[in-house]
C-alpha positions in Angstrom: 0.0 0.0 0.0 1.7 3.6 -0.9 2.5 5.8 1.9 2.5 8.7 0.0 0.8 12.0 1.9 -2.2 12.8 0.1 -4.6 16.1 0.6 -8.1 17.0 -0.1 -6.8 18.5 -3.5 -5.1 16.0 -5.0 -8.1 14.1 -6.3 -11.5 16.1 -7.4 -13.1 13.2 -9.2 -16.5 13.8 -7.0 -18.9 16.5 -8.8 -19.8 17.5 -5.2 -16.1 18.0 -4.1 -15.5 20.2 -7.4 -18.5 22.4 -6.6 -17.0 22.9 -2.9 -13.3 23.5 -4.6 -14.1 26.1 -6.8 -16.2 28.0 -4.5 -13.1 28.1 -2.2 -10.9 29.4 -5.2 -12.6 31.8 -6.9 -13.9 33.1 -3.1 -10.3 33.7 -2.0 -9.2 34.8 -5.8 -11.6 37.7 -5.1 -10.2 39.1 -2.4 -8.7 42.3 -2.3 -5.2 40.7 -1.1 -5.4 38.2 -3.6 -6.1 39.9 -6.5 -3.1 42.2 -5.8 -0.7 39.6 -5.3 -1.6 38.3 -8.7 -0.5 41.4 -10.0 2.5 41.3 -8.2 3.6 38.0 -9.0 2.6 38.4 -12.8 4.8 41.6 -12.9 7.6 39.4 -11.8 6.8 37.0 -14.2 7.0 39.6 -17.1 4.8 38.2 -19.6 5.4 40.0 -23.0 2.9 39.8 -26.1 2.8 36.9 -28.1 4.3 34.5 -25.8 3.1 31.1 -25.2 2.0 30.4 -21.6 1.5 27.0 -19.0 -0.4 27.4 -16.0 0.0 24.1 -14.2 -2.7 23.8 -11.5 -5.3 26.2 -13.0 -8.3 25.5 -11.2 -11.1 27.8 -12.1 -8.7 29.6 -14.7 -9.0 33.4 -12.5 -5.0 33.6 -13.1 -4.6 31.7 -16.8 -7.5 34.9 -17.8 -4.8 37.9 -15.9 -2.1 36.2 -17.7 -3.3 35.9 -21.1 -4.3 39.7 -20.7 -0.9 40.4 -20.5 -0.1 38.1 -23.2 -2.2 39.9 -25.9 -1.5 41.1 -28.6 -1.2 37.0 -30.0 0.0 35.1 -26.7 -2.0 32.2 -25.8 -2.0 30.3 -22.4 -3.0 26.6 -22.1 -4.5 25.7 -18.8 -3.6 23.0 -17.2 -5.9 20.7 -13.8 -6.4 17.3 -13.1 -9.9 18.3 -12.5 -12.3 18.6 -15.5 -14.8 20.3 -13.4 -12.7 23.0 -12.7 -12.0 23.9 -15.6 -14.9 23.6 -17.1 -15.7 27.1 -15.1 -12.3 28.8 -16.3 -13.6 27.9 -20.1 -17.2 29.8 -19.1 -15.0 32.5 -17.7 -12.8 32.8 -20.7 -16.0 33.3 -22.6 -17.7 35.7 -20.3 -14.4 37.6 -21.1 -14.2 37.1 -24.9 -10.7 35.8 -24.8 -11.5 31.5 -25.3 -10.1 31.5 -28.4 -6.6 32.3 -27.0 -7.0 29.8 -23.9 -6.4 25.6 -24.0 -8.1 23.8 -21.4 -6.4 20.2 -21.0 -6.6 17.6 -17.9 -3.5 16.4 -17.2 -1.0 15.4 -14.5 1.5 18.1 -13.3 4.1 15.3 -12.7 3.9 14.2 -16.6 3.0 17.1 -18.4 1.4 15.7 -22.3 3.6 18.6 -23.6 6.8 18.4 -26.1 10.0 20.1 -24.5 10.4 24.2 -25.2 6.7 23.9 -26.2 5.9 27.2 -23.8 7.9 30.5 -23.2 6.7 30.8 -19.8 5.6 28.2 -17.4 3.5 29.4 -13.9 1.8 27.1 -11.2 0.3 28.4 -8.3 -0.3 27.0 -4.7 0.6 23.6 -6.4 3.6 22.4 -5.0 2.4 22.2 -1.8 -0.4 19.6 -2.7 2.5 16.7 -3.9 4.7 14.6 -2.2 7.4 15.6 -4.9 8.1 19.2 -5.9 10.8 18.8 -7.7 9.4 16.5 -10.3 6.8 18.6 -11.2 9.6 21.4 -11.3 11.5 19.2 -12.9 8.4 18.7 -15.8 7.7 22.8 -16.0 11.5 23.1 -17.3 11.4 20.5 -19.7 8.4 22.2 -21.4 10.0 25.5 -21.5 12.4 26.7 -24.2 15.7 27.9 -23.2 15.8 31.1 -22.2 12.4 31.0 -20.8 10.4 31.8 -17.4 9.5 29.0 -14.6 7.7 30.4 -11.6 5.8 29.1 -8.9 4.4 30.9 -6.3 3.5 29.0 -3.0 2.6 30.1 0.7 3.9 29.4 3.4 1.1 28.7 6.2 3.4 28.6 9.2 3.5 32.6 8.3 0.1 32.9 9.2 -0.6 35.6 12.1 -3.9 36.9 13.2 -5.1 39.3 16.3 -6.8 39.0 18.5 -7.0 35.6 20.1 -5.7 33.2 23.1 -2.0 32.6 21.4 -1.8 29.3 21.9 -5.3 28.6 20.9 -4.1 30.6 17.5 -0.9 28.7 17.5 -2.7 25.3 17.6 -5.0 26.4 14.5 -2.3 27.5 12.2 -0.6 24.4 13.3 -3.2 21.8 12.1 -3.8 23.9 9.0 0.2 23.4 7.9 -0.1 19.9 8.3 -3.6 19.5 6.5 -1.5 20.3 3.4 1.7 17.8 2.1 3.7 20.5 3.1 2.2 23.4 4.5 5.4 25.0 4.5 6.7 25.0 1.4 6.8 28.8 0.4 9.9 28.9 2.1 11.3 25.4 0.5 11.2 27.6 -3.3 14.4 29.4 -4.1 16.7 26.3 -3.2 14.6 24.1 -4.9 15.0 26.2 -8.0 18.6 26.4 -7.6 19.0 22.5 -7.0 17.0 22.3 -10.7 19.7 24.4 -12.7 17.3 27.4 -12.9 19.4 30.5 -13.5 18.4 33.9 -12.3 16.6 32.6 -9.2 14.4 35.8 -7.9 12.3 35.5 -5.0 9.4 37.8 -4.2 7.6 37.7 -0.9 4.6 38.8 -1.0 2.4 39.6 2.6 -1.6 38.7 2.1 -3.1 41.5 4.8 -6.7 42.0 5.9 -7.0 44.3 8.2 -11.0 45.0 7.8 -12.2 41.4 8.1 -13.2 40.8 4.8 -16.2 38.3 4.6 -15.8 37.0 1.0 -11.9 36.2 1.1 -9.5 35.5 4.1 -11.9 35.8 6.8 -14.1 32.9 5.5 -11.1 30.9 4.9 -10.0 31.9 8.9 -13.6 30.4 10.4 -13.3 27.2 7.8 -9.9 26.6 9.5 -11.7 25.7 13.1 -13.5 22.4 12.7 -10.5 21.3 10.8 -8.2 21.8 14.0 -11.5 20.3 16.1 -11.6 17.1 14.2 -7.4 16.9 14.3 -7.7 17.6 18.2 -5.1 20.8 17.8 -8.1 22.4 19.8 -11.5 21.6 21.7 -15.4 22.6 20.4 -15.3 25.0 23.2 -12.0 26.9 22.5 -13.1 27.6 18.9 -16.3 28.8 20.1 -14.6 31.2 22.0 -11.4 31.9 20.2 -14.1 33.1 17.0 -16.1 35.0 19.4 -13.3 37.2 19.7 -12.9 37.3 16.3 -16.2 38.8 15.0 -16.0 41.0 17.7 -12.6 42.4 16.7 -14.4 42.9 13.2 -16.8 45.0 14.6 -14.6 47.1 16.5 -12.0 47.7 13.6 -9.2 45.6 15.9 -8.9 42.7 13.4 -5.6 41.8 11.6 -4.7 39.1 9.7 -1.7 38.3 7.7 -0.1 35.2 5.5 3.0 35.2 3.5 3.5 33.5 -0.2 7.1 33.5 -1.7 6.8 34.1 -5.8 10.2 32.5 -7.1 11.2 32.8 -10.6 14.1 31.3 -13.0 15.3 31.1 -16.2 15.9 27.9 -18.0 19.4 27.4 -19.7 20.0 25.2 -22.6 
């Protein structure tokens, strides 16, 4: 029997579990934070017109649409997800936005990607890495795909970053703790830069980039804060009655403007060499 550490993300085969997925992503791809570190990370990423783009890990397709922006006049990005639920929304968002015609939508596995090498100019994944027992091989597939000379980046965050106020500490502590180890490796924002170095990337850049919310936004980080409690229940990290009162202090720090939350995500970019 494989021992290998699996997450709820690695398989969306169940139509119910897709619906659930995608209302997670595009509710957190909404918010404020969010949408600006997208920019940020794309700006890294440089995308010029009329390149050729890979976005392993897609999902509901809200950063294969910001890229391909960038990639217009006559770039094209194909859109990668093992889940063809998933991506069945990014191809009614493509529409919605008039730019289908310029995106692929293909199922696939990150670790073999059904590509041909230097196929792409670019290749991007998101929040991927930390949903595989192997990083590097899917890394290791991104390169191969991309011509020399091109961009591989993959921007991941780091959940041991995560600080909110207010709170019992060690109540807080014991959330953010069962949260890392829902994932395969909750940590592995900080894991990014060597492991592009250890793949012969050159140019290694790393861009941290700080997710704030300081106003207790209900459609984005906040959400994703309350979701994190029965998880940390059902681990035993902390009992019915500490969350109860640990989110009580919560919504009232909303109300009273004392609410802060934070989370760190490293974007890390390279450039391939023949």
């Amino acid at each position: 029997m494989s021992t290998e550490r699996r997450d709820r993300w690695a398989e969306l085969d169940d139509p119910e579990a897709v619906a659930s997925a995608a209302r997670r992503l595009q509710q957190l791809s909404n918010a404020p934070a969010e949408r600006a570190a997208r920019q940020r990370f794309l700006d890294l990423l440089a995308p010029g017109a009329g390149e050729h783009a890979l976005d392993v890990g897609a999902g509901t397709g809200e950063i294969s649409l910001d890229l391909l922006r960038r990639l217009q006049p006559g770039g094209t990005v194909t859109a990668l997800d093992p889940a063809r639920g998933l991506l069945e929304i990014a191809a009614r968002q493509a529409r919605n936005a008039g730019l289908d015609q310029a995106l692929q939508l293909d199922t696939g596995d990150a670790r073999a990607l059904p590509y041909s090498d230097g196929q792409f100019d670019l290749a991007l994944c998101h929040w991927v890495l930390l949903h595989v027992a192997n990083p590097a091989e899917v890394l290791q597939e991104m390169i191969r795909v991309v011509r020399p000379g091109g961009r591989v980046m993959c921007v991941e965050v780091d959940w041991a970053t995560l600080t909110i106020h207010p709170g019992d500490p060690d109540v807080t502590r014991r959330i953010v703790e069962a949260n890392v180890e829902r994932q395969v490796d909750g940590r592995m924002g900080r894991q990014l830069a060597p492991l592009f170095r250890r793949a012969g990337l050159a140019d290694v850049r790393v861009e941290p980039i700080v997710d704030v919310d300081a106003d207790g936004d209900t459609d984005g980080w906040l959400a994703l804060v309350e979701s994190r409690l029965p998880i940390a229940v059902e681990a035993g990290a902390i009992s019915h009655r500490e969350a109860g009162q640990w989110w009580q202090e919560i919504e009232q720090a909303v109300r009273d403007r004392e609410y802060f939350f934070s989370v760190t995500q490293f974007a890390v970019v390279g450039a391939v060499i023949s």
